[in-house]
Rosetta silent file (secondary structure, phi, psi, omega in degrees, C-alpha in Angstrom):
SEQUENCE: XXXXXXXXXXXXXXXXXXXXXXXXXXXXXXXXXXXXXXXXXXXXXXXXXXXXXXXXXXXXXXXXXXXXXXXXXXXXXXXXXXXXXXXXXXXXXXXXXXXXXX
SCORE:     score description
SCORE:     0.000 S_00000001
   1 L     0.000  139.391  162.886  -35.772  -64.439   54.073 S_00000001
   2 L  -150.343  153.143  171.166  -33.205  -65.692   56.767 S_00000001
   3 L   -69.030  143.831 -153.654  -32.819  -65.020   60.484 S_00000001
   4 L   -89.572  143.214 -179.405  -30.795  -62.714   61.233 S_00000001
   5 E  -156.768  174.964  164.911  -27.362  -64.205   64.250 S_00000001
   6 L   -37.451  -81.901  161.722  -23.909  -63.572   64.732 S_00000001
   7 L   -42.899   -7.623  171.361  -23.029  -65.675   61.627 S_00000001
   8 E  -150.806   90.974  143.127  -25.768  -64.030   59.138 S_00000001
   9 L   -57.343  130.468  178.404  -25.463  -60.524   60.205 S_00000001
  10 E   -93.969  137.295  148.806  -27.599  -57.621   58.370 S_00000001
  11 L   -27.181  117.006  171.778  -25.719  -54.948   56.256 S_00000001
  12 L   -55.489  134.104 -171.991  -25.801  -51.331   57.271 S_00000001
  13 L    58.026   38.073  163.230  -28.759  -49.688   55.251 S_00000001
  14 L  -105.339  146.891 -178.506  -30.005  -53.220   54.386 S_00000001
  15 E   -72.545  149.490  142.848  -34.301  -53.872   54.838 S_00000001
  16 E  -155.707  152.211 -163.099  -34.837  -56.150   57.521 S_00000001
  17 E  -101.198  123.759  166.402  -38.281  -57.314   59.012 S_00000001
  18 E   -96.657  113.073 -149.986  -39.141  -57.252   63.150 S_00000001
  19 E  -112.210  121.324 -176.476  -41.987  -59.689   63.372 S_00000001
  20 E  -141.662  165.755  172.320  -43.339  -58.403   67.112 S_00000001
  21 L  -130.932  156.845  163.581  -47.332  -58.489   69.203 S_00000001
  22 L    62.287   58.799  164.780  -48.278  -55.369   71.560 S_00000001
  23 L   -99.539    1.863 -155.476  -47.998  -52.538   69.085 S_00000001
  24 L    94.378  178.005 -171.660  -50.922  -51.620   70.155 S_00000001
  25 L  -111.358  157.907 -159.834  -54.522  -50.878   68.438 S_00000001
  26 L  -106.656  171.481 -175.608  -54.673  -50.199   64.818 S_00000001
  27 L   -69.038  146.148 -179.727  -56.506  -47.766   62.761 S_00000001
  28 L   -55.231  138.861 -169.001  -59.258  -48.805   60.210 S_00000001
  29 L   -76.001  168.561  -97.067  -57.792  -49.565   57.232 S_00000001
  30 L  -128.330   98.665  177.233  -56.474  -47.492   54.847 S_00000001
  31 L   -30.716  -71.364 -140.505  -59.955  -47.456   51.630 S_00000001
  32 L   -72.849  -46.145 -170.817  -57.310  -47.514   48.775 S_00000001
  33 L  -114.267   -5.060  178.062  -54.712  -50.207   50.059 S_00000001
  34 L    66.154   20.052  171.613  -56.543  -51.947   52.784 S_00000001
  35 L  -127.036  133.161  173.786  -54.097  -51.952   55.320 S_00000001
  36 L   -26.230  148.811  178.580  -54.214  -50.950   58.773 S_00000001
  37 L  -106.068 -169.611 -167.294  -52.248  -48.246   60.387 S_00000001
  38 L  -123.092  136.380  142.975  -50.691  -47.980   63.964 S_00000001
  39 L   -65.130  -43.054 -160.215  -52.855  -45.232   66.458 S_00000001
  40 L   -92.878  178.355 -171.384  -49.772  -44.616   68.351 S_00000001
  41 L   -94.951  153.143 -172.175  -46.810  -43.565   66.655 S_00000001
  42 E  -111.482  150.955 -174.772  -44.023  -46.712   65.879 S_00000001
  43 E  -155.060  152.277  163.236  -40.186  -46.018   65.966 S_00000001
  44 E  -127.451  150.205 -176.905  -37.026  -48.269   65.907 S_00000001
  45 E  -125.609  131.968  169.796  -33.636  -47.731   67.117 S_00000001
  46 E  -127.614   97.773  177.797  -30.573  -49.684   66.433 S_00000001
  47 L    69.178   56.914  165.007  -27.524  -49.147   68.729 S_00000001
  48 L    67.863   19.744 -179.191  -29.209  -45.975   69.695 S_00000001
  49 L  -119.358  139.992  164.911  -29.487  -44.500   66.144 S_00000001
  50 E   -58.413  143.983 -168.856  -33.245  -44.102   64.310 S_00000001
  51 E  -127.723  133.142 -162.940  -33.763  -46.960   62.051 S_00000001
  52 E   -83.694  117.399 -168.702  -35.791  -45.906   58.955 S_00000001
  53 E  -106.603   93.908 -179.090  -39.707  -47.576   59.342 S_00000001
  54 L   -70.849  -52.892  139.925  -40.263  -48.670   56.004 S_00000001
  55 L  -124.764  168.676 -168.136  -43.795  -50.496   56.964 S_00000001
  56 L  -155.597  116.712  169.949  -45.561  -51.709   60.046 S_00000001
  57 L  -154.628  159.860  166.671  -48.618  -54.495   59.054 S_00000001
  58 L   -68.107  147.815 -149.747  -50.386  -57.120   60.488 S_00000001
  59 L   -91.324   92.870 -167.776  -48.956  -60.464   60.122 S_00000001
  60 L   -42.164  149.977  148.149  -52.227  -62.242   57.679 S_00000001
  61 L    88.263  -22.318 -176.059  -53.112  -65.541   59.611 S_00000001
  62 L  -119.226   96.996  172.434  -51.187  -64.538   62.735 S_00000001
  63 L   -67.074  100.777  165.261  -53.661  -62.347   65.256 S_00000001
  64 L   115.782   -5.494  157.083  -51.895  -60.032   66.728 S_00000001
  65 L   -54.289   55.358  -82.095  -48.695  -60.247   65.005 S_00000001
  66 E  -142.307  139.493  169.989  -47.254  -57.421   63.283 S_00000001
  67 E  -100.947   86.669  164.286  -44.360  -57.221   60.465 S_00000001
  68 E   -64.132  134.594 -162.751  -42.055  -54.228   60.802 S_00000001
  69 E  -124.232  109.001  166.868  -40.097  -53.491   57.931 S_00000001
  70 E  -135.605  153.457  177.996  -36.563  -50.926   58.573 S_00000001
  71 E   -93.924  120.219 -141.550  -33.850  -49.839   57.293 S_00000001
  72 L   -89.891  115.070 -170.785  -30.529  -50.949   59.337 S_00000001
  73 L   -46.292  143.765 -166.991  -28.800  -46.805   59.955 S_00000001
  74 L   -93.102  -14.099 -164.933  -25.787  -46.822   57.683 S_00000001
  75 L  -120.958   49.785  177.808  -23.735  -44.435   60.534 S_00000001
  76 L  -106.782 -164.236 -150.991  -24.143  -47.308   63.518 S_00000001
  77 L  -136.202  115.469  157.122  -20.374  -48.484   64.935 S_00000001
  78 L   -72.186  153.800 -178.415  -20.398  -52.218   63.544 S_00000001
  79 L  -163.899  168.381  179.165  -20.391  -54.649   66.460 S_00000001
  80 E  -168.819  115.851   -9.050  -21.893  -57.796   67.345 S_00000001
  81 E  -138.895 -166.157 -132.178  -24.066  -57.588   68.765 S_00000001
  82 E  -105.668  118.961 -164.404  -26.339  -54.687   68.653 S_00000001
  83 L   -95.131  132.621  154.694  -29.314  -53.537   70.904 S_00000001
  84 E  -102.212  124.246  164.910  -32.442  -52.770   69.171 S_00000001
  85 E  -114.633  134.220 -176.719  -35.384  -50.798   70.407 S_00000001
  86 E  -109.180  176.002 -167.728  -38.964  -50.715   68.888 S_00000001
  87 E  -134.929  141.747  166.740  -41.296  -48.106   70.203 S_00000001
  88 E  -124.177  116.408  151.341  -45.105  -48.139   70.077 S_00000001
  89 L    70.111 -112.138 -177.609  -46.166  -44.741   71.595 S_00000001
  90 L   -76.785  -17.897 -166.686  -45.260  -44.661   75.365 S_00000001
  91 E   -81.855  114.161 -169.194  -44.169  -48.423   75.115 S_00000001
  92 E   -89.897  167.026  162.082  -40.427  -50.148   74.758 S_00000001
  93 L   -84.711  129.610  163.391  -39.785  -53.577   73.463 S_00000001
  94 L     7.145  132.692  148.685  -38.004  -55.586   76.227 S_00000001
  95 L   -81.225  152.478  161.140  -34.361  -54.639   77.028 S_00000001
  96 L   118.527   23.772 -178.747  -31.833  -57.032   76.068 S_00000001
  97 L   -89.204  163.749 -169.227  -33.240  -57.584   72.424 S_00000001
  98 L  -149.151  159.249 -170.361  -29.932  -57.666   69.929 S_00000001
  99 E  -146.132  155.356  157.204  -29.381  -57.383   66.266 S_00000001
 100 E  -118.011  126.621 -161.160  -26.347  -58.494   64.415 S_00000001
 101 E   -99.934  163.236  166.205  -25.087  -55.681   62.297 S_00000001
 102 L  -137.395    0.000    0.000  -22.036  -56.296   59.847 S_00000001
């Protein structure tokens, strides 16, 4: 893992993980794998393109913490850098959050 800045940009169609609180409440977990779900539905955006939701789980040890896991859209206009939006149902993330794509 490294944090993603200006100087250690993520790759288009590279994973990268959005560690966020106030996705909202989750669903009972899942019998087979034992992890929780989202009720509302979760979506990411990266310079206004859908970003691929690979996973969405709670962060063990951290209450209320959540790990999103996406895929950075391979057809975004590099720049740096890049506004990202996550979505929990009716809900935005802050504006002004940024990604650096390369």
């Amino acid at each position: 893992l490294s944090p993603n800045s200006p100087s250690n940009p993520a790759a288009r169609g590279s994973e990268v993980t959005i560690y966020g609180t106030g996705f909202g409440v989750l669903d009972a977990p899942d019998p087979t794998t034992g992890v929780a779900g989202f009720m509302a539905p979760l979506s990411v955006s990266i310079a206004g393109e859908p970003a691929q939701v690979l996973s969405a789980r709670p962060v063990t040890g951290q209450p209320g913490v959540v790990a999103v896991k996406i895929l950075v859209p391979w057809n975004i206009n590099v720049s740096d850098p890049v506004a990202i939006d996550v979505q929990s149902g009716m809900l935005h993330a802050p504006a002004g959050l940024t990604i650096g794509v390369q």
